[in-house]
Every structure is written in C-alpha cells, then in structure tokens.
GUPASE-811981 format. One record per residue (C-alpha): residue in three letters; x, y, z. Coordinates in steps of 0.2 Angstrom, whole numbers, plus 2048, in hexadecimal, padded with zeros to 3 digits. Layout:
+------+-----+-----+-----+
! code !  c1 !  c2 !  c3 !
+------+-----+-----+-----+
!  ALA !   X !   Y !   Z !
...
+------+-----+-----+-----+
//
This chain:
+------+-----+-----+-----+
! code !  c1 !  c2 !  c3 !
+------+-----+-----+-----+
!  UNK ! 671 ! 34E ! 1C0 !
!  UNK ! 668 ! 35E ! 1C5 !
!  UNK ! 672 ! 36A ! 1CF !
!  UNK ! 66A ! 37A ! 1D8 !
!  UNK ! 67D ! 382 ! 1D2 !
!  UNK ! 68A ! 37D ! 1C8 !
!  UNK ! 695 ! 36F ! 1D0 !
!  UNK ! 6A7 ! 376 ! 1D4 !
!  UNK ! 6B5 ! 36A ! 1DB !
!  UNK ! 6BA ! 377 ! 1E7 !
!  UNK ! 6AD ! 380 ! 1EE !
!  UNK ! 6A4 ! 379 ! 1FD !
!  UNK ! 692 ! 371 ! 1FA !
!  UNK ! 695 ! 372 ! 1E7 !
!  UNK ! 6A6 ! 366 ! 1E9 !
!  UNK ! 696 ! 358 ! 1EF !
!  UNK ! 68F ! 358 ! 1DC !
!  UNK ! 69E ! 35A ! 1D4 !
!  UNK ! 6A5 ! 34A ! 1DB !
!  UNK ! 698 ! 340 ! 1DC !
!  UNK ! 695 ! 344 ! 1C8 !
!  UNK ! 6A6 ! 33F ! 1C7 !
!  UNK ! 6A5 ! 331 ! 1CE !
!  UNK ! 694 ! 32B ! 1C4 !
!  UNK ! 69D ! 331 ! 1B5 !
!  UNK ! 6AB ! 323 ! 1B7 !
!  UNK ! 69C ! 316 ! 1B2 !
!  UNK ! 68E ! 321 ! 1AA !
!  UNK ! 68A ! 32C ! 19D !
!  UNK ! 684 ! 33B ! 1A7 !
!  UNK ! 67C ! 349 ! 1A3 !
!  UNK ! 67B ! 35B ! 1AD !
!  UNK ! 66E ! 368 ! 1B0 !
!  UNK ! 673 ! 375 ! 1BC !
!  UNK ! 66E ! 386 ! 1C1 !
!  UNK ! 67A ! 396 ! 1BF !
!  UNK ! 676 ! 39D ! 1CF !
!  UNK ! 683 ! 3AA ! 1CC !
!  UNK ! 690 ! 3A6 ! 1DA !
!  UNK ! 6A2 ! 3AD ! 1D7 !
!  UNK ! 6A9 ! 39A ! 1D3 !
!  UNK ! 6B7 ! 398 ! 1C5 !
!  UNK ! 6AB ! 394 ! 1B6 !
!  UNK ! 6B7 ! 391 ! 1A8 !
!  UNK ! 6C1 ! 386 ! 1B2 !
!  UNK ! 6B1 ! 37D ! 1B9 !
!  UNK ! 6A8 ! 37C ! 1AA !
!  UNK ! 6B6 ! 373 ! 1A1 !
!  UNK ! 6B8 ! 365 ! 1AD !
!  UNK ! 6A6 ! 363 ! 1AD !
!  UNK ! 6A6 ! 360 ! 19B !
!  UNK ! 6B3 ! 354 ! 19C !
!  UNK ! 6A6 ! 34A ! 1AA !
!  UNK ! 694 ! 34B ! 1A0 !
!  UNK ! 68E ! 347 ! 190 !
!  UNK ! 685 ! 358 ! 18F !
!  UNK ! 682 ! 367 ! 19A !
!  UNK ! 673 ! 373 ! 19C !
!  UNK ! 677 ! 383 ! 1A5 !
!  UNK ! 666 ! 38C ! 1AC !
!  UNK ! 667 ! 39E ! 1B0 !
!  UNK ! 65D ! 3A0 ! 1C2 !
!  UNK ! 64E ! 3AB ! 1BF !
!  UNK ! 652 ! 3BD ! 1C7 !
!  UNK ! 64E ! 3C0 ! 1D7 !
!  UNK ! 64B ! 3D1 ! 1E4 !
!  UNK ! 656 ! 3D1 ! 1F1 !
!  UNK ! 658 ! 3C3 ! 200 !
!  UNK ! 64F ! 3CE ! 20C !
!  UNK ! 641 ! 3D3 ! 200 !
!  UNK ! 640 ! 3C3 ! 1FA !
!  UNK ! 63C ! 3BC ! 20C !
!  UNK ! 62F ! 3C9 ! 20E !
!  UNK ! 626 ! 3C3 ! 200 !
!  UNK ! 628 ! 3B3 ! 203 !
!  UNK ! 620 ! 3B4 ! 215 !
!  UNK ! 613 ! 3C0 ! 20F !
!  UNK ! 60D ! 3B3 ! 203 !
!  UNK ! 60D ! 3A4 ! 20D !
!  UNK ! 61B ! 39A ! 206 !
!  UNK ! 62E ! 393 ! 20A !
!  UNK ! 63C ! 3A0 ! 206 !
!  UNK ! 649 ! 390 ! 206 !
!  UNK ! 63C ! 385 ! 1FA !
!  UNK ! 63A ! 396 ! 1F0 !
!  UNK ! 64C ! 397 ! 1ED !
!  UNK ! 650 ! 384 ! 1ED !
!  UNK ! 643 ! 382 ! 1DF !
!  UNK ! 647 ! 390 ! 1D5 !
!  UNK ! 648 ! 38A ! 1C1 !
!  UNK ! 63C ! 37B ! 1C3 !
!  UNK ! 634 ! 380 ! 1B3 !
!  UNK ! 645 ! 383 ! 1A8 !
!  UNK ! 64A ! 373 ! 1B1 !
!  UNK ! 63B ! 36A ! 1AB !
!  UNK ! 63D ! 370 ! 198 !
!  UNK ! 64F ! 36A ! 198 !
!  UNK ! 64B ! 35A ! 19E !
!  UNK ! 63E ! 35B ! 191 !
!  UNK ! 649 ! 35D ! 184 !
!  UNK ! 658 ! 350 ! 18A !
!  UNK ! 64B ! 342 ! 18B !
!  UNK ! 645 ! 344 ! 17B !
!  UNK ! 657 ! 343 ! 175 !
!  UNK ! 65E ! 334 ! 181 !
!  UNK ! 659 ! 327 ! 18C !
!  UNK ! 65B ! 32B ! 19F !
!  UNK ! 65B ! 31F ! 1AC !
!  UNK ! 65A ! 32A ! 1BC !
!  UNK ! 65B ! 33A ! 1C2 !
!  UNK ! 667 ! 33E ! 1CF !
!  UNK ! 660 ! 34E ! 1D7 !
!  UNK ! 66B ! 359 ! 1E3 !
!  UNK ! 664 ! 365 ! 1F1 !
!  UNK ! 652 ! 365 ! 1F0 !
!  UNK ! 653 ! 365 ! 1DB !
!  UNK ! 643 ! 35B ! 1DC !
!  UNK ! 634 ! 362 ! 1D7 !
!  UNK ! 624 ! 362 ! 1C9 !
!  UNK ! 62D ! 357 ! 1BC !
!  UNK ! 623 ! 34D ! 1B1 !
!  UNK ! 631 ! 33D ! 1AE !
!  UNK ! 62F ! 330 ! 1A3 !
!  UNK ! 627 ! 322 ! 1AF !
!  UNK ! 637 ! 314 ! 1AE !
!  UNK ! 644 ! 324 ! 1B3 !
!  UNK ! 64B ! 322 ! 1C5 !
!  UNK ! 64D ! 331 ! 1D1 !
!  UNK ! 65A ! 332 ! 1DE !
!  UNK ! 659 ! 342 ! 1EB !
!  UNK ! 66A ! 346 ! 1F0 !
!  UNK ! 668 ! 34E ! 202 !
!  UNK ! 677 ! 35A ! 204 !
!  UNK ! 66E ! 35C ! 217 !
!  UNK ! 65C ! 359 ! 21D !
!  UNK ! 655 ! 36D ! 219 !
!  UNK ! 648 ! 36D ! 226 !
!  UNK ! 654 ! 366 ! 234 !
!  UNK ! 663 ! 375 ! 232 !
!  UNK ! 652 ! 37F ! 232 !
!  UNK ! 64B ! 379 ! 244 !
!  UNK ! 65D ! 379 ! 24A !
!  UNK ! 660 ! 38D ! 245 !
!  UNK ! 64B ! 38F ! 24E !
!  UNK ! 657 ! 389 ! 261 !
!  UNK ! 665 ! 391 ! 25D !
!  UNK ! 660 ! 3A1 ! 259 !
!  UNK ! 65A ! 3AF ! 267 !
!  UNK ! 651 ! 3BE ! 259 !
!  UNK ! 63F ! 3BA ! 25E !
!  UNK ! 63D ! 3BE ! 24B !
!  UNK ! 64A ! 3B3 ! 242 !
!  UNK ! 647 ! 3A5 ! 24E !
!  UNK ! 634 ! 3A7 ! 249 !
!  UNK ! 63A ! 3A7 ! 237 !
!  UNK ! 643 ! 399 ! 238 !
!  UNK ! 636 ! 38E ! 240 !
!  UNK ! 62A ! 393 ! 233 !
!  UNK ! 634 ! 38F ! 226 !
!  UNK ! 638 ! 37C ! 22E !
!  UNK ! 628 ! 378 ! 22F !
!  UNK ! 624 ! 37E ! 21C !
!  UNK ! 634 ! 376 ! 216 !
!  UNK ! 634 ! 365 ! 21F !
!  UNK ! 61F ! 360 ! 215 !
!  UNK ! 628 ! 360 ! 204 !
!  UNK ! 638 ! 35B ! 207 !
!  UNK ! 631 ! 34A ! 211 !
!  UNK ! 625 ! 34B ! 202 !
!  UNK ! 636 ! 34D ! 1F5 !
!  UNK ! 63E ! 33E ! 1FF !
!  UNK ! 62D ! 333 ! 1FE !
!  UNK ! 62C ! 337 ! 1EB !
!  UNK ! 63D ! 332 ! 1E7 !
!  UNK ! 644 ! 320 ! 1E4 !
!  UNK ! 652 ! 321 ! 1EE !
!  UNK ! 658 ! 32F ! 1FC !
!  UNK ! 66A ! 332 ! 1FF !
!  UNK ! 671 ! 33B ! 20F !
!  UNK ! 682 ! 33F ! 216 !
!  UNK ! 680 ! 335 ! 227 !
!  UNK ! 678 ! 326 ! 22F !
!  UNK ! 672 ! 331 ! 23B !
!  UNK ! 669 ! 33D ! 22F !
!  UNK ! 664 ! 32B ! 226 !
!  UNK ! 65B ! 326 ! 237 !
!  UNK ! 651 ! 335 ! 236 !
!  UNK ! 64A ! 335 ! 224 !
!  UNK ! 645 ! 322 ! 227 !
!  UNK ! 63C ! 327 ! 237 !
!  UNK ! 633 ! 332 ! 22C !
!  UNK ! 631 ! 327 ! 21D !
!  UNK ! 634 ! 314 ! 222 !
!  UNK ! 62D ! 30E ! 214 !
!  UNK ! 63A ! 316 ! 207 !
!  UNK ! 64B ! 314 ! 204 !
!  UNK ! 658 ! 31F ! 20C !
!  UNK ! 66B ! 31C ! 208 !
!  UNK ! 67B ! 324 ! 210 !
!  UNK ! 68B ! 32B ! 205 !
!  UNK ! 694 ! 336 ! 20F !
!  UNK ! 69C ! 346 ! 20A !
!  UNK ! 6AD ! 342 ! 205 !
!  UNK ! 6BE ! 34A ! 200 !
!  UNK ! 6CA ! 34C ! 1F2 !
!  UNK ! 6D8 ! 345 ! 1FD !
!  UNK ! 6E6 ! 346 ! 1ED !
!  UNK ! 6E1 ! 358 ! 1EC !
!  UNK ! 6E0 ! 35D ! 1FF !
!  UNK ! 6F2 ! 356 ! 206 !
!  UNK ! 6FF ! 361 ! 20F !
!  UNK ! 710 ! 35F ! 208 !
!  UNK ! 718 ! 36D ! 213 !
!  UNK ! 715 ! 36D ! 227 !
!  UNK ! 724 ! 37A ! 226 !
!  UNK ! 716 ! 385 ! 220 !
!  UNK ! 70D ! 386 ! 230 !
!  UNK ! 70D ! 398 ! 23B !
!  UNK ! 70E ! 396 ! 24C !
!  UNK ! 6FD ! 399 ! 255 !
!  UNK ! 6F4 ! 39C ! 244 !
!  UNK ! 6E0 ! 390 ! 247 !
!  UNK ! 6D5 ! 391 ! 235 !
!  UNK ! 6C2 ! 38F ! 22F !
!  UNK ! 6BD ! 38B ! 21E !
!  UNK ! 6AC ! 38E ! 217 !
!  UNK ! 69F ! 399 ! 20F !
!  UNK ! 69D ! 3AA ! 21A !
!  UNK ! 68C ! 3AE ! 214 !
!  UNK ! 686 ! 39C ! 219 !
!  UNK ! 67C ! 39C ! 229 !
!  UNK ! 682 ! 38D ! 234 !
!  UNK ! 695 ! 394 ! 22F !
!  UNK ! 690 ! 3A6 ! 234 !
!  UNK ! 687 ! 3A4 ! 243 !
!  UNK ! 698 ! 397 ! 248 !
!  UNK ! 6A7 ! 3A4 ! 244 !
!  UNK ! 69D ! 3AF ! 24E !
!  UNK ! 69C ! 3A7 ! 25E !
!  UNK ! 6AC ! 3A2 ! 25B !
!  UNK ! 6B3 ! 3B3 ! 25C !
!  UNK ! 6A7 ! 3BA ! 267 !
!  UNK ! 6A9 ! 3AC ! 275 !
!  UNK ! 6B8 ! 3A1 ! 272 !
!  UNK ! 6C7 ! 3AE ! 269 !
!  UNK ! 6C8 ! 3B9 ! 278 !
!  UNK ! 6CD ! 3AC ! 284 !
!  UNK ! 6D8 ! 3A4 ! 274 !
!  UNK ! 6E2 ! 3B5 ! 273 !
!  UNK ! 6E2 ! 3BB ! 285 !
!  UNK ! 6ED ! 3AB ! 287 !
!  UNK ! 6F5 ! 3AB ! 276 !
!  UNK ! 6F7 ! 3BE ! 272 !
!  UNK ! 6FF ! 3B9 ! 262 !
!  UNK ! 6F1 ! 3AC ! 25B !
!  UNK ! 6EA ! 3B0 ! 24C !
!  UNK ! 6DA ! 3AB ! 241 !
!  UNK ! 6D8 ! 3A8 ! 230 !
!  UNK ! 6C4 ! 3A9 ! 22C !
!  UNK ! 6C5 ! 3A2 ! 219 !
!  UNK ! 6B4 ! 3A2 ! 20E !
!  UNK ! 6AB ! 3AC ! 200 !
!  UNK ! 69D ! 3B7 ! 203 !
!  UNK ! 6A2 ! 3BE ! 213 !
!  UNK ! 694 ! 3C6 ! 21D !
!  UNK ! 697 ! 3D8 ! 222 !
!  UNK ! 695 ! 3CD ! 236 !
!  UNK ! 6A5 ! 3C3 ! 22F !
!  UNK ! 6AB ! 3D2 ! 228 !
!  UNK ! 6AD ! 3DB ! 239 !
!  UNK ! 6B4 ! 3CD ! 240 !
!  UNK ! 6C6 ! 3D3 ! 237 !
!  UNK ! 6C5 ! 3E2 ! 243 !
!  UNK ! 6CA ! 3D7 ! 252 !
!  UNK ! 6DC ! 3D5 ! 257 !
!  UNK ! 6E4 ! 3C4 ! 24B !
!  UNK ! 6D4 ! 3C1 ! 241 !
!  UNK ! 6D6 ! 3C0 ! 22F !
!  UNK ! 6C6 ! 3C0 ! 225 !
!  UNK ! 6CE ! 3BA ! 211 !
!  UNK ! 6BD ! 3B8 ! 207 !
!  UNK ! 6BC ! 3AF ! 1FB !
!  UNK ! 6CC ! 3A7 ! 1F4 !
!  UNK ! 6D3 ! 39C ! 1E4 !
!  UNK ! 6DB ! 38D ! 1EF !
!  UNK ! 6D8 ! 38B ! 203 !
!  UNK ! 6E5 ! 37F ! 205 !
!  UNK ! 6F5 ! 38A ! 207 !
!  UNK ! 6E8 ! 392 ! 215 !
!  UNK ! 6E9 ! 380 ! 21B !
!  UNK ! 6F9 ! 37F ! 21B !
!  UNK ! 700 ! 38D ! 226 !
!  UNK ! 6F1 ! 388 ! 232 !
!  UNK ! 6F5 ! 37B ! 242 !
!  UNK ! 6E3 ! 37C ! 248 !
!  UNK ! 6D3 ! 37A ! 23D !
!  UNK ! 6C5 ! 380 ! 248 !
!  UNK ! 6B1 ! 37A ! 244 !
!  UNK ! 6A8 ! 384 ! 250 !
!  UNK ! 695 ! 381 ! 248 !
!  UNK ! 684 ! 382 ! 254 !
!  UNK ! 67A ! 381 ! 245 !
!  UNK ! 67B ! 374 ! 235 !
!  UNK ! 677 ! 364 ! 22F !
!  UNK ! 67E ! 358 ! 221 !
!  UNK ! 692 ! 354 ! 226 !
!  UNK ! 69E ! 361 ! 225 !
!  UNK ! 6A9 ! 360 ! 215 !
!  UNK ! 6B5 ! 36E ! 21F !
!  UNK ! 6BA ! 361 ! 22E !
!  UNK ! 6BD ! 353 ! 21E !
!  UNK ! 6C8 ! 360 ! 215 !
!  UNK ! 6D3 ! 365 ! 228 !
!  UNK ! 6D6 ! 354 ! 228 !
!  UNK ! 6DD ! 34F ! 219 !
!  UNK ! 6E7 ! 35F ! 218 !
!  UNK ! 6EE ! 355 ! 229 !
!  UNK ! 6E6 ! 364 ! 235 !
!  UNK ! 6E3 ! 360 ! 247 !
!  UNK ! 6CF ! 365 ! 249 !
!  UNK ! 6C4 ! 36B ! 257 !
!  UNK ! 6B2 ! 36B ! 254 !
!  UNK ! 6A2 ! 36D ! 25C !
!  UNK ! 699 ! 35E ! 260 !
!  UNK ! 68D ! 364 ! 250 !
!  UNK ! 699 ! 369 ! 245 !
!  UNK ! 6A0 ! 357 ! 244 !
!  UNK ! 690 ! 350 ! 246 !
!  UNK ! 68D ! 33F ! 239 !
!  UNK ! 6A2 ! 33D ! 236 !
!  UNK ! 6A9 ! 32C ! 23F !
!  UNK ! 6B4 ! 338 ! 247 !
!  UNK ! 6BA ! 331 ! 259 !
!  UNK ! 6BD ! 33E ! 267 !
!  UNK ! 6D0 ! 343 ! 26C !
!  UNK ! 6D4 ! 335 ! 25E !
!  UNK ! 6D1 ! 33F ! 24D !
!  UNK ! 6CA ! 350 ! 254 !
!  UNK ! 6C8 ! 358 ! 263 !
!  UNK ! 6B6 ! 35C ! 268 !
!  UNK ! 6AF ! 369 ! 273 !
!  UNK ! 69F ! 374 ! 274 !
!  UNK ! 6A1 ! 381 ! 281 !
!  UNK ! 6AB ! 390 ! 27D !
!  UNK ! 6B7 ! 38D ! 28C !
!  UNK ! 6BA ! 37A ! 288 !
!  UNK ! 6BD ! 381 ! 273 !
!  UNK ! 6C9 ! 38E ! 279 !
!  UNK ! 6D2 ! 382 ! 283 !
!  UNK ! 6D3 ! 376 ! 277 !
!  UNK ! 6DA ! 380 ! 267 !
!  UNK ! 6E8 ! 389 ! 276 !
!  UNK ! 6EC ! 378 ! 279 !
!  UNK ! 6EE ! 371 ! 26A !
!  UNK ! 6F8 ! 37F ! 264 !
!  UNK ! 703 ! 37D ! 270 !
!  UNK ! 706 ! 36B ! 26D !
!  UNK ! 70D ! 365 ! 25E !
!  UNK ! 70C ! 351 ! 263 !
!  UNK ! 6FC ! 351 ! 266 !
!  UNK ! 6F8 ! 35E ! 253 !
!  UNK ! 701 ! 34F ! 24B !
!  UNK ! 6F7 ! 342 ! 253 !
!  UNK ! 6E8 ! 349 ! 24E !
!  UNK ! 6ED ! 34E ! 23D !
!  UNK ! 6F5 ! 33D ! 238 !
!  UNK ! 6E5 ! 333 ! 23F !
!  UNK ! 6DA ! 33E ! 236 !
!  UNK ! 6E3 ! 33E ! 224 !
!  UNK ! 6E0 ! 329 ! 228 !
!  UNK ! 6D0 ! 32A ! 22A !
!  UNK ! 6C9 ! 334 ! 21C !
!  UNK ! 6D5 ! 32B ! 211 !
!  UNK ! 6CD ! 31B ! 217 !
!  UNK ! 6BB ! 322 ! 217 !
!  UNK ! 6B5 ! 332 ! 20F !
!  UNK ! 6C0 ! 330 ! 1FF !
!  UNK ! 6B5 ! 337 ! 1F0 !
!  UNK ! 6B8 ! 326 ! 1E8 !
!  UNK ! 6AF ! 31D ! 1F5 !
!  UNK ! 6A0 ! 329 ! 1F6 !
!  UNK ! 69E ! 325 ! 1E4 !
!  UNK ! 69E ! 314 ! 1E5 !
!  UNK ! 692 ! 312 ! 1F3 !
!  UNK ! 686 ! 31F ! 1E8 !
!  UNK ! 68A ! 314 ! 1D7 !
!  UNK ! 682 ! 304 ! 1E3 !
!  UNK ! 673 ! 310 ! 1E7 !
!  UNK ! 66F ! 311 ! 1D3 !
!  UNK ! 674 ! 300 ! 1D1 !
!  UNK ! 666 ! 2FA ! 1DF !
!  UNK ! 659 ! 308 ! 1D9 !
!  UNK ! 65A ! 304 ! 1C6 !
!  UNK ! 658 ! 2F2 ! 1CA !
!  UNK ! 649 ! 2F3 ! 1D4 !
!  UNK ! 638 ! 2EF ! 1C8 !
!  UNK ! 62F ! 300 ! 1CC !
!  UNK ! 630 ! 30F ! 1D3 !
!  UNK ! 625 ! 30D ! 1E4 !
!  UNK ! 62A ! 31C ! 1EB !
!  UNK ! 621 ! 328 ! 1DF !
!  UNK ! 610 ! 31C ! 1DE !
!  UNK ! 610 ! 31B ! 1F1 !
!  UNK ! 608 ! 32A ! 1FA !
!  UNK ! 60A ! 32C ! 20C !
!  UNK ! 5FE ! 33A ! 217 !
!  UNK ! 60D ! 346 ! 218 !
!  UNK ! 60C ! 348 ! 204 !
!  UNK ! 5FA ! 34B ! 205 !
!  UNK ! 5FC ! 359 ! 20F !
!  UNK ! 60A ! 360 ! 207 !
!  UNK ! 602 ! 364 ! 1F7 !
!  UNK ! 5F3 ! 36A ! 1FF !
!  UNK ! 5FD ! 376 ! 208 !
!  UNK ! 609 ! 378 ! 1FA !
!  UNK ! 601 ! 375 ! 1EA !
!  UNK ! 611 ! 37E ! 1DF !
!  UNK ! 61C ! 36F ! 1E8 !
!  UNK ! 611 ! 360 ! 1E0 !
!  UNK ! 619 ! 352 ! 1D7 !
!  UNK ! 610 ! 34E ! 1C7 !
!  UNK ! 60E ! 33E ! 1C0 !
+------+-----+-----+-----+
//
C-alpha cells in the first residue's frame, strides 16, 4: 500500500487506509510506504498498530514546502495543478523505495490511496489498484458552483480541469479502480468504459463507535465532526451558523454546538464567538463528544466520496440531519435513518424538531446503528476489496496499462511530469 499520510484508525480519511490495510492484512502479507505529511496524529500509538498489520514500513519525509498561499502562486504562475503538486509530492522517494522492496520480495500489487499513482517503473506482472478516497476533479467542479469570489471560483475551475486529464489518465493506467459509491462508480465508467471500476464503501469500526450511555446526553446540545481546515467541512459549518444557527437559537435560546475537528480555520475559529458555539480542536477521542450530542448535523455544499462522519453518527446511535450532498452515495432512506434537508429553514426546522422529540431521535438512531452494522462494517468493506484483488490478480495481463485512450495522450502532452512509464 502507498499512503499520501500515515494511516490512523481515528482520524478521518486516514481511518480509510488504515482499515482496509487491516483488512488485506487478515490474508496477505502487506507491506506499507507512506508519507509523513506531519499532521498532529498519535505517532507512537499508530505506528505500533501498524507494525502489528505489515511486514515492513517505509516512512517518507514530504519534501518542504513554501507556504499554502505561496505555493498556489507558484503553482499558477508556472502552469500547473497546486492539488497534483501536492498529491504527488515524494514520487521519486516513493519510486526508490519501491525500488528497494522489489528487489528484496515479490509483490503482487500495489494498492494506491488518493492519487499515490504516478511515474513508477513496476515490474510488468505487478497489479495496480487506485483507491479513490473521492473523484478529485469532481469536489473540484463542485467548489467552481458553489463558490461566489470571482477569484477562488476561477481557481478552482482551473484546477478541475488540470486535475480531472491525469486523474482519468491515473484511473485508465491502473488495473482496477476502487470508489466509495455506485454513483461516483457510474461516473468513472462513463469516462473509461473500457476499464474496470469497483465500489467498497467507506465503512466504520462499529465495536469502537457504540454508545453505552444515553444518560450522557445535554438537553439541546447538536454536533459536527471533521477536519476544520478541510474545505467542504469549512465552507458547511459556515453556512450552517451563518443561515441555519440563528433561527436554531432564536427558538431554542439554550441550544448549543459542539464544532469538533483539528486544524480549526481562524473562519471556524470565530465561530466560538457566537452565543452556544463550541469550537474544541482537535481532540484524543470524539466519542464522549458523541455521546452528550442528540443531534449530529452534516450540513456539506461541497464534497465528494461518502461521508465517514454520517457513518460514525450512526453507529454512535445519533439521529442525523444532512444535506442532500452531504449523504450523498450512503443507502441512507429519508425520515427512515436520517432526516434530510437543504435549505436553511427546512435544517433548522428539522434539528428544532428532532431535538424536541426524543421518539422520533430514537427511531432514527436505532435504524441507523442497523444499517451500518449491516452494511458499512470495516469487515465487509475489506472483504469486497480482498474479491477485487482476487479478480485483478487472476486476470492474464494487465490491459489497462497497454491500453491508451486519447484522454491519456493528451494528458502527458499537457502534463509531461504526470507520465506513466513503462
């Protein structure tokens, strides 16, 4: 497995690798190379649960960087994709160490997170899977509508368009494509009908997220989970307090929010100056945070993928409102595991009433726990992804890489740096 960032069991994206390499580690031998992308995660603790999971484990320093904002100056000034820039980052320690492990072991395939696919020279019989966490180009084109800057909304349509080429040209090169959702799944095969593109969901540790204490619960308290310097989740909170917390507490004087996520932006970080808003940071275990919540609350515009937060909610038995988007790809049925909503009237009205009745939290709480324990536990996710490797391995050659389609062509014209040698 290559990892952009060191897998973490509890800490958003990273909690996808970790339990899929969990789950491949119950048959295989696996072996990990991952970026230290320098994130505040619990190393030690991480780092000896990994070991416990792989055979070996190479940890890559990311090459230093300018700041975000000069970065993306440079980036533009020199004609190239600030997200591939970033995403690819390491290619060329990645390539040594793979180097180095082939010459040691036989591999049979590659399982690459993220967009960790780029100018590797692999032994020809060596399978490649691309795990996509979310179609990149997509969450790009969705923050282009959302967004009313001329300038960020210009950004971001440039940078869609320079990031879907190579990463339909990733997709085409690799023997097997893995998505969160059928509906991201129709997309890619659209695109690439000729290639194979699987689903395995994003799942849930469902023995780790369980309430045991309903006692807990503060009357009127609602919650968010997720990373606060992530754009879909910022740009969400945001309209949330903006439109949708006013009408909440001008009914409910004594709500209150719990917004809980690393890396608070100093956006986010305002947000604690509004009355019952509570803006934690980052913090060593959400799920007493769960536990004294009655509503979790998914208020996303912008995104792609499936969102691991609504999946954690449930199985922590929390009754869940959510944007159309930010359930978007979970087999989720309105007013039967959720409540979804989209304007800021109809959200409001939905949290106030769901507060207020505690029949209808447990409905929705006990529905939800059944449905990710029948469908998004990790266990199942791995297994569909183990039959992935078992159909890729078994298949005579790798067509994917021999086969190349105009959109490749044009890729590495436009993007020489991004070209997959053979």
């Amino acid at each position: 497995m290559i990892s952009p960032y060191i897998p973490s069991p509890t800490s958003g994206n990273r909690s996808r690798s970790y339990y899929l390499l969990k789950m491949l580690a119950r048959q295989h031998s696996v072996s990990l190379i991952a970026m230290d992308d320098g994130a505040a995660i619990q190393m030690p603790r991480d780092m000896v649960s990994l070991e416990s999971l792989t055979n070996k484990i190479e940890v890559l320093q990311r090459p230093a960087q300018p700041s975000k904002r000069l970065l993306q100056l440079i980036n533009v000034l020199s004609g190239k994709s600030h997200v591939l820039y970033e995403e690819l980052a390491g290619i060329k320690e990645i390539q040594k160490t793979l180097e180095l492990l082939f010459a040691r072991d036989h591999y049979d395939a590659i399982v690459a997170e993220g967009l960790m696919l780029g100018d590797y020279h692999l032994p020809e019989d060596v399978k490649v899977v691309l795990d996509e966490h979310n179609i990149e180009f997509e969450l790009l084109e969705r923050a282009y509508l959302q967004e009313t800057s001329w300038l960020r909304k210009w950004y971001n349509w440039r940078e869609s368009r320079l990031v879907k080429r190579v990463e339909i040209s990733f997709c085409q090169e690799a023997d097997a494509v893995v998505v969160t959702s059928e509906r991201e799944s129709e997309i890619l095969k659209s695109l690439l009908p000729d290639n194979m593109v699987e689903v395995v969901p994003n799942g849930v540790d469902i023995d780790y997220f369980q309430s045991k204490d309903a006692g807990q619960e503060v009357d009127g308290r609602i919650i968010f989970t997720g990373a606060m310097d992530y754009y879909p989740n910022v740009k969400g909170v945001l309209f949330f307090a903006q439109k949708c917390w006013p009408l909440i507490r001008s009914q409910m004087p004594g709500a209150t929010w719990h917004i809980v996520g690393k890396n608070p932006l100093p956006d986010v970080q305002k947000l604690a100056e509004l009355p019952g808003i509570t803006v934690t940071g980052s913090v060593a275990d959400v799920r007493p945070y769960f536990n004294e919540a009655r509503v979790a609350i998914v208020p996303l515009l912008v995104g792609g993928g499936t969102r691991l937060k609504i999946l954690e909610a449930m199985a922590m038995r929390k009754a869940v409102v959510s944007t159309s988007l930010g359930c978007e790809g979970i087999a989720a049925v309105q007013d039967e595991h959720l409540i979804v909503a989209d304007q800021p009237d109809a959200l409001a009205k939905a949290v106030i009433e769901l507060l207020n009745n505690q029949e209808k939290r447990d409905a929705l709480a006990t529905a939800g726990r059944e449905l990710v324990e029948a469908e998004y536990s990790w266990e199942r996710c791995g297994d569909q992804l183990l039959k992935i490797l078992e159909q890729v391995s078994s298949a005579q050659e790798n067509l994917p890489r021999r086969q190349k389609a105009d959109i490749l062509t044009s890729a590495e014209h436009e993007f020489p740096s991004f070209r997959v040698k053979q």
